[in-house]
N, C-alpha and C positions, 0 to 999 in steps of 0.2 A: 808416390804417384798412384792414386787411383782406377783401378778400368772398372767401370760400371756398365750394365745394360744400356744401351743408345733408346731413346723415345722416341718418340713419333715427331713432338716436334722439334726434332733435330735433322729431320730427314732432308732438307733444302741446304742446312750447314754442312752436312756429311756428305751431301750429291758435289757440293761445289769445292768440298777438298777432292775428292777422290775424281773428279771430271780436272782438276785442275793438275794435280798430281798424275791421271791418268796421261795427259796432254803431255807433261814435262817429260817422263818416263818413257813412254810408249810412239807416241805422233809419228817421230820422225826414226821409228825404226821398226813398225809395224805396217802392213798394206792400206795404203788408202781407202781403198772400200771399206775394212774396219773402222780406220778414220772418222770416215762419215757416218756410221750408225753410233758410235758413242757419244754422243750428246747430253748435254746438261739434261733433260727429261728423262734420256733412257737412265743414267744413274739413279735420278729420285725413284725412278718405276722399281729398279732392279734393288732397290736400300728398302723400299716400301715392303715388299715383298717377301724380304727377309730379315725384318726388323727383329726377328726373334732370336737370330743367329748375332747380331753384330754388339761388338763391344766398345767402346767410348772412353778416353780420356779426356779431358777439362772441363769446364763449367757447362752445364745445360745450356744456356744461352751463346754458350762459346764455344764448341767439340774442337781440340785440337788432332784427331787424328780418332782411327779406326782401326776395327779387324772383324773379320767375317769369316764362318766355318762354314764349311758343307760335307757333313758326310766324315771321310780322314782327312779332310783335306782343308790346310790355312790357305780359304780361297782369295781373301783379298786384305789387304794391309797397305795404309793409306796413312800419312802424317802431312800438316800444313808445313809449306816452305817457313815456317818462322819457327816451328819446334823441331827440325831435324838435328841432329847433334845434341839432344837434350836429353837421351834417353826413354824416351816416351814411345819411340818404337819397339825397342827392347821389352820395356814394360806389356807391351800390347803382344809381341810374340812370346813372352813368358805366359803370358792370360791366355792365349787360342792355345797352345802346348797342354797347360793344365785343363781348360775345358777339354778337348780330345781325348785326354787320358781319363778324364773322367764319364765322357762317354764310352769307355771300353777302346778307343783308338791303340795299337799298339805301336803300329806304324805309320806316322802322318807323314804325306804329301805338299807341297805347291809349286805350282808353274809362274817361270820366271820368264819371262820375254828376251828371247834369245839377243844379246848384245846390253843390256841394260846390267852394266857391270856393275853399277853404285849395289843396285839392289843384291845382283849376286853376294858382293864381298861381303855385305851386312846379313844376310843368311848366313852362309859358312863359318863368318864371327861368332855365329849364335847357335853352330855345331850342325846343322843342316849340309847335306852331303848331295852333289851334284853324282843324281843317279843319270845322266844321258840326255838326247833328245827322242822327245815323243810328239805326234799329233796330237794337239787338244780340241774339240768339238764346241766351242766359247756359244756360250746361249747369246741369240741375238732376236730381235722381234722377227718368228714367224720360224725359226728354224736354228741350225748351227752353223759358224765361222770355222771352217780347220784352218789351223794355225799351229806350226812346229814351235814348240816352246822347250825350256831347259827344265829338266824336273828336278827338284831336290825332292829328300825322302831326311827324315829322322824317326831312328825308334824313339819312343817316349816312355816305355817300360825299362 
């Protein structure tokens, strides 16, 4: 399985896995007012933006899933309902793991959405350690969302 650099014009394929996946995931266990600023636009805005950060599994014309760094931190990891179970997420947090260590990260982070157990158990599968809950400050247009989420941490050294 390959993870490759995501392009530009993939950015409408990738907004509409990760607005889709976001929805499945989060909707119905996250506060409505969130709810409503996550939209299909605000994902393209926020992929556009950071297109340099994010990494890609499947055909150019086809992205079956994603991953996004910021900083230490595996900020976002995303797979379409059709390649779940296939590995391809694996793949993609082995890929943001090695980029982080190779930017010098020794200790990386990400925030899971307190109740979204699928996700939990598939971190901790992949050795990521549930360090507690913390406030997260979520970039949203025009300022930040606090929102209590679950942190994992992994050294990568």
């Amino acid at each position: 399985m390959t993870v490759r650099d995501a392009k530009p014009s993939e950015i409408d394929a990738l907004a509409k896995i990760w607005f889709g996946g976001w929805q499945d995931a989060h909707a119905h266990l996250l506060p409505e007012a969130l709810a409503r600023l996550r939209t299909l636009p605000s994902f393209r805005e926020r992929l556009g933006a950071a297109l340099d950060r994010v990494r890609v599994v499947g055909q150019a014309a086809a992205p079956l899933g994603f991953c996004m760094t910021k900083g230490s931190e595996l900020y976002q990891l995303y797979v379409s309902p059709d390649a779940r179970g296939s590995g391809l997420a694996a793949a993609l947090i082995v890929d943001a793991e090695a980029r982080l260590r190779k930017d010098g990260v020794a200790h990386a982070w990400l925030a899971c959405a307190i109740g979204n157990e699928r996700a939990a158990r598939f971190y901790e599968k992949c050795g990521w350690v549930r360090a507690g809950t913390v406030v997260e400050h979520l970039d949203i247009d025009g300022g930040t969302f606090p929102l209590a989420v679950w942190r994992y941490e992994k050294a990568l050294k």
